[in-house]
C-alpha positions as CSV (number, residue, x, y, z in Angstrom):
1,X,0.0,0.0,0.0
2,X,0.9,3.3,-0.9
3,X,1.8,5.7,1.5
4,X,-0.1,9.5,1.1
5,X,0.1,12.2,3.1
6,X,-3.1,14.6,3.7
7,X,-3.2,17.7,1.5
8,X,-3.0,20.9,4.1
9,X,-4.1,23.9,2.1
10,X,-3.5,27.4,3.6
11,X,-6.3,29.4,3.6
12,X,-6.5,33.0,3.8
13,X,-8.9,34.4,6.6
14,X,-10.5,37.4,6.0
15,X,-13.5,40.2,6.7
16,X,-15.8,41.0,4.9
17,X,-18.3,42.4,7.5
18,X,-17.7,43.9,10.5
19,X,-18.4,40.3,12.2
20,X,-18.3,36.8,10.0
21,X,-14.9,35.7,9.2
22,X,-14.1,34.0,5.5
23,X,-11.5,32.0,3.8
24,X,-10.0,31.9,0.6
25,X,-7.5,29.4,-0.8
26,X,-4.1,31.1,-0.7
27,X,-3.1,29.5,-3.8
28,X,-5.8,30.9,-6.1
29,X,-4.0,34.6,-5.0
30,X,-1.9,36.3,-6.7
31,X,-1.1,39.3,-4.3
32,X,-2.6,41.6,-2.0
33,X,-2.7,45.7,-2.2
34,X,-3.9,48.2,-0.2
35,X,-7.1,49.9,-1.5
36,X,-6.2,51.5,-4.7
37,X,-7.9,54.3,-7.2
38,X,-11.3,52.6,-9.3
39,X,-11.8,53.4,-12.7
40,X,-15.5,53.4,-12.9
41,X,-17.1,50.7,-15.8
42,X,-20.0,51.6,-17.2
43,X,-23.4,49.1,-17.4
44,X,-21.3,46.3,-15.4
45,X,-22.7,43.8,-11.9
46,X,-23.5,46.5,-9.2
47,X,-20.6,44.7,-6.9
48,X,-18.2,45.6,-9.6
49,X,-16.8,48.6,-8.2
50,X,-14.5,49.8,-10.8
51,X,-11.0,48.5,-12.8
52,X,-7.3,49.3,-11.7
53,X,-4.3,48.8,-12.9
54,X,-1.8,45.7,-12.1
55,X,1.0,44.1,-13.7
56,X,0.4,45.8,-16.9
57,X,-3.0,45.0,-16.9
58,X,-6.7,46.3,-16.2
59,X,-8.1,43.9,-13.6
60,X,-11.9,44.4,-12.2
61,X,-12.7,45.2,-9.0
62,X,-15.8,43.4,-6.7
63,X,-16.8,44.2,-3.4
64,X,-16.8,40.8,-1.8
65,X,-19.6,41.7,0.6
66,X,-21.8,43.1,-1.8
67,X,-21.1,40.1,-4.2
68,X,-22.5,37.9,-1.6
69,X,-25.5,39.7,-0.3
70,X,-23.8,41.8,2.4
71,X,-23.9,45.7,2.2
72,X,-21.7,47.2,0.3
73,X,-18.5,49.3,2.0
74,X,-19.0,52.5,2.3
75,X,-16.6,55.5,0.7
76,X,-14.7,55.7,4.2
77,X,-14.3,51.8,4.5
78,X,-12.9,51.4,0.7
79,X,-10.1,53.8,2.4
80,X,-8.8,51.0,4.7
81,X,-9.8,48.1,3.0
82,X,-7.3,45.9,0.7
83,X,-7.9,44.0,-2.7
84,X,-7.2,40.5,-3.2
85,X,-6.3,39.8,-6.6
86,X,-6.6,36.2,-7.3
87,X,-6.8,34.1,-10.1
88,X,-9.9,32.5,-11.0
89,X,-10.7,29.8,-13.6
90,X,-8.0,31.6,-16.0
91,X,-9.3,35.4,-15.4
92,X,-7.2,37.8,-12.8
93,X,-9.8,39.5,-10.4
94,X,-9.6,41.7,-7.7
95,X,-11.5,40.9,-4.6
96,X,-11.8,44.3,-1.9
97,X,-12.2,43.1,1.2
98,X,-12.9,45.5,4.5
99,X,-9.6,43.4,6.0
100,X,-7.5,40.7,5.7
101,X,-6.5,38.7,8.9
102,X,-3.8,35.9,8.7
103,X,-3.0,33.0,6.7
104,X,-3.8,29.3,8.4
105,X,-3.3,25.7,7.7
106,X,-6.0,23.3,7.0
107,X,-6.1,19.7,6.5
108,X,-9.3,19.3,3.9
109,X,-10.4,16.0,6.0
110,X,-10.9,18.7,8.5
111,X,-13.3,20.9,6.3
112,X,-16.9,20.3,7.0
113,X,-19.8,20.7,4.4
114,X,-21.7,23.3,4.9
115,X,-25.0,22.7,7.0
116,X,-28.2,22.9,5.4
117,X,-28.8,26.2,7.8
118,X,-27.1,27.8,5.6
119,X,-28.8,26.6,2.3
120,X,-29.6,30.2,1.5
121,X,-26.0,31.3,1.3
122,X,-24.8,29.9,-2.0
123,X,-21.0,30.9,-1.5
124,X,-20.3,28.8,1.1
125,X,-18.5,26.0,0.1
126,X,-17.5,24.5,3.9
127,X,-16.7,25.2,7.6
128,X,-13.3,25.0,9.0
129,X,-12.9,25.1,13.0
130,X,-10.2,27.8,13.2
131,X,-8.9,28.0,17.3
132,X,-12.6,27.6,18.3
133,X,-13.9,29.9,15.5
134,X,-15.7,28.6,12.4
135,X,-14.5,30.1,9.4
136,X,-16.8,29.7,6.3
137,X,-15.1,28.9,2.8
138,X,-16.2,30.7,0.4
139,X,-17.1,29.2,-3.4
140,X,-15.7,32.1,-5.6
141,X,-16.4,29.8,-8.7
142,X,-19.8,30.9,-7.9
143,X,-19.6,34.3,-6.9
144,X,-17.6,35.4,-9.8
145,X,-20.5,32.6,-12.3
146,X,-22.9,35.6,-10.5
147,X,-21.1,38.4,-11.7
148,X,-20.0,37.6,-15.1
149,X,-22.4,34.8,-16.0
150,X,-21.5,34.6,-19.7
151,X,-17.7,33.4,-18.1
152,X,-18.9,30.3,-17.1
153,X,-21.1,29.1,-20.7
154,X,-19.1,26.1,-21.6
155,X,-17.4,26.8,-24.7
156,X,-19.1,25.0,-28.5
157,X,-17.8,21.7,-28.9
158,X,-17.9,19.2,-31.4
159,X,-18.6,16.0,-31.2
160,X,-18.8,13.6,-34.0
161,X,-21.7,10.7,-33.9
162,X,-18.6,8.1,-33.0
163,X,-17.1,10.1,-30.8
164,X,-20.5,11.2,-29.2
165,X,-21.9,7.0,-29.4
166,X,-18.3,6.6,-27.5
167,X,-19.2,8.4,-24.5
168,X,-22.7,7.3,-24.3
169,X,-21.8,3.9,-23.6
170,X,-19.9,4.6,-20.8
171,X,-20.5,4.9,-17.0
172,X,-19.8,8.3,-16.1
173,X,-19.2,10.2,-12.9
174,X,-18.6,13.7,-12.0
175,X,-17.4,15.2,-8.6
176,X,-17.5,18.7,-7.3
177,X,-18.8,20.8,-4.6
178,X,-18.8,23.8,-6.6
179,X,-22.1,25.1,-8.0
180,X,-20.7,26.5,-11.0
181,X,-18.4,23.7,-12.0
182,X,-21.3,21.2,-11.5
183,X,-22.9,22.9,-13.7
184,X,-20.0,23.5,-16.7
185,X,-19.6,19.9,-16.3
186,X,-23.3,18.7,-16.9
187,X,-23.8,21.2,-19.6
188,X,-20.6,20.3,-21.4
189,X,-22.1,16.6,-21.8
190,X,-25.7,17.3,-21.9
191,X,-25.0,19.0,-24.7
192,X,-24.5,15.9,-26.3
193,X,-27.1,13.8,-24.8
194,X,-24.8,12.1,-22.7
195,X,-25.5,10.6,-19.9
196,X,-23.6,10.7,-16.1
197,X,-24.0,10.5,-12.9
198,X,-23.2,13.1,-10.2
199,X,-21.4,13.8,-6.7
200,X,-21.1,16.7,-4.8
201,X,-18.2,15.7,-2.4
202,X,-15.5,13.0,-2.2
203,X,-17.8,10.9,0.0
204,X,-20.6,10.3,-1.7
205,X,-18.6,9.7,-5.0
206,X,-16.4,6.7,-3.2
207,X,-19.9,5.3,-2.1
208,X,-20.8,5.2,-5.5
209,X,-17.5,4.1,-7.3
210,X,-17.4,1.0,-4.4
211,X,-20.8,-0.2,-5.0
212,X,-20.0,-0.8,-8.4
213,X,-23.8,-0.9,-9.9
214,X,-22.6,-0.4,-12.1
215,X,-18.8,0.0,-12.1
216,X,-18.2,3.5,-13.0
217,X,-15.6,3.7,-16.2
218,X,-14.7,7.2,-16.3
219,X,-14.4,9.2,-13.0
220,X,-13.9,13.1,-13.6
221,X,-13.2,15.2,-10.1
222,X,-12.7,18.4,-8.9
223,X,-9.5,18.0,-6.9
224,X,-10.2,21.1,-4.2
225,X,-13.1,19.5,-2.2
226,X,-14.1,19.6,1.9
227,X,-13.7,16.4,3.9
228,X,-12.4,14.3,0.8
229,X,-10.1,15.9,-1.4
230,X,-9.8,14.6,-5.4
231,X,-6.6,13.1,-4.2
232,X,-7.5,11.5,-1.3
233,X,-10.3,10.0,-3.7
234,X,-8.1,8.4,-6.3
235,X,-5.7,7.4,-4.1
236,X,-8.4,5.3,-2.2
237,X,-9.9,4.3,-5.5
238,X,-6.4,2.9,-6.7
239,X,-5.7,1.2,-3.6
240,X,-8.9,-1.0,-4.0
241,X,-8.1,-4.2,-6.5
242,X,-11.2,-5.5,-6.0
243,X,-13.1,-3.5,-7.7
244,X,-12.9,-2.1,-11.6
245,X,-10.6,0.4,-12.2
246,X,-11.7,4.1,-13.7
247,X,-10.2,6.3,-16.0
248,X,-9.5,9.2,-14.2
249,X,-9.6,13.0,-14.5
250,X,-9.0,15.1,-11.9
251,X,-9.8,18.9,-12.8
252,X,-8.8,21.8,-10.7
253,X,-9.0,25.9,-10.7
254,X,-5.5,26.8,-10.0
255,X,-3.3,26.9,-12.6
256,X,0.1,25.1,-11.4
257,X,2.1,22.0,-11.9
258,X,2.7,21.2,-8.9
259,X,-1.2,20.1,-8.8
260,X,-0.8,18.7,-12.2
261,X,2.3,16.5,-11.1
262,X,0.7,15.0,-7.4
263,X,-2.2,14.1,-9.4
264,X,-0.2,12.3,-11.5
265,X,1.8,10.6,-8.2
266,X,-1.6,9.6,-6.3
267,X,-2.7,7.6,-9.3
268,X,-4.8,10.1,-12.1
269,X,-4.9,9.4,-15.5
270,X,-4.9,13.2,-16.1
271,X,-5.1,16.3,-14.5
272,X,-6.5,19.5,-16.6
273,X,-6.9,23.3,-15.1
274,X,-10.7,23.9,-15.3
275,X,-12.8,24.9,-17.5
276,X,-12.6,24.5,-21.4
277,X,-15.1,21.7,-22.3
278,X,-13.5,21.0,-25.9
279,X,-10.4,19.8,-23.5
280,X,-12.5,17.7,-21.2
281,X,-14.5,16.3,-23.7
282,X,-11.3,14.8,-25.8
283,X,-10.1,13.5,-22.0
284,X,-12.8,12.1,-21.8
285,X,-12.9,10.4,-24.9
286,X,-9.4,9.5,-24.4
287,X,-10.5,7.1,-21.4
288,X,-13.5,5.9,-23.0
289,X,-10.8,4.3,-26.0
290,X,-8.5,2.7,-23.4
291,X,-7.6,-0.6,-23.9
């Protein structure tokens, strides 16, 4: 057996009211400045707050709290406040935030779902126990899918009837706790009247993968997940010889290698950098065709 060490993550705490504390992934973040001059843009989301300058390009600017239902800051609390440029699914945004507090490890088997209390807050993603204080993760998949909806359309793809007849006879599974990737990911093979099934953690997907009725033949997975990360999934997947063995795609929203290559370690067929649907789609294919 295979030894695998669990994925700590450092997470980014952060206010963006005067009370509830956030998280953000540190590695989707690019760098944080202090509170700089807007450039107002006309007929865009009423959190987007303006553009600025960074790096030698124009970068929007959202006010987190207004993004996700809070009020918005006020002129005197944009003085103080910091933006959090980050980099999400390919697109450099800035996040202003009224503060940011410290930087914290987390083990993701220690990241609880969110509880169906808060069912009516969409952009939390998960709960993390922080010295006695629950921190909630946000899902900023889905708060930027709010602001710039047209972002998240999967891209046309083409499909020919082979290729499409290919996928259709395979078992199909697709794992994220993201909203907004969920839904990229069933579009993207709707689209083509193909059929799947669906997880929104790392838990239920190993019940389902284990039962094997029927054996699932292509598992696709998000790799950033609460409680069960896409890792820790294939890694428990691979280490199981009694059941059939999936081709396996793990997907993630940070663009870096170093995901790329541990995916590759723990036992992934591939590893892509969400979202372009022509790219999953040919992955996809790719493991339908083995053997």
């Amino acid at each position: 057996m295979r030894s695998h060490a669990h994925q700590i993550q450092k997470l980014l705490l952060i206010q963006i009211t005067d009370r509830q504390v956030f998280a953000l992934g540190t590695l989707k973040i690019r760098e944080i400045i202090p509170s700089p001059p807007l450039t107002h843009l006309p007929k865009s989301h009423p959190a987007v707050i303006g553009s600025t300058p960074f790096r030698g390009a124009v970068i929007p600017v959202i006010d987190m709290a207004a993004a996700v239902g809070y009020p918005p800051l006020n002129a005197e609390e944009r003085k103080t406040a910091a933006v959090i440029v980050a980099d999400i699914q390919r697109k450099e945004i800035g996040f202003m935030v009224r503060r940011v507090d410290r930087i914290i490890d987390t083990d993701w088997k220690k990241v609880l779902p969110p509880p169906r209390s808060l069912g009516e807050r969409p952009f939390i993603t998960g709960l993390i126990d922080s010295d006695g204080q629950f921190v909630q993760l946000l899902d900023v998949e889905l708060l930027l899918a709010e602001v710039y909806p047209q972002d998240v359309t999967p891209q046309a793809t083409h499909l020919d009837a082979v290729e499409q007849e290919t996928l259709r006879n395979s078992q199909i599974l697709l794992v994220d706790d993201s909203q907004v990737a969920r839904r990229q990911l069933s579009e993207a093979l709707d689209a083509h009247a193909i059929p799947y099934r669906i997880a929104e953690n790392g838990s239920l997907a190993k019940e389902i993968l284990f039962a094997q009725s029927p054996p699932v033949d292509i598992l696709v997975s998000d790799i950033e997940m609460p409680g069960l990360d896409g890792y820790e999934l294939v890694f428990d997947v691979r280490d199981r010889a009694d059941i059939a063995q999936p081709y396996i795609i793990l997907h993630t929203s940070l663009n870096s290698e170093i995901s790329v290559s541990y995916a590759k370690q723990v036992g992934a067929d591939e590893a892509l950098t969400k979202f372009d649907a022509a790219e999953l789609l040919r992955a996809m294919l790719r493991g339908a065709r083995r053997g």
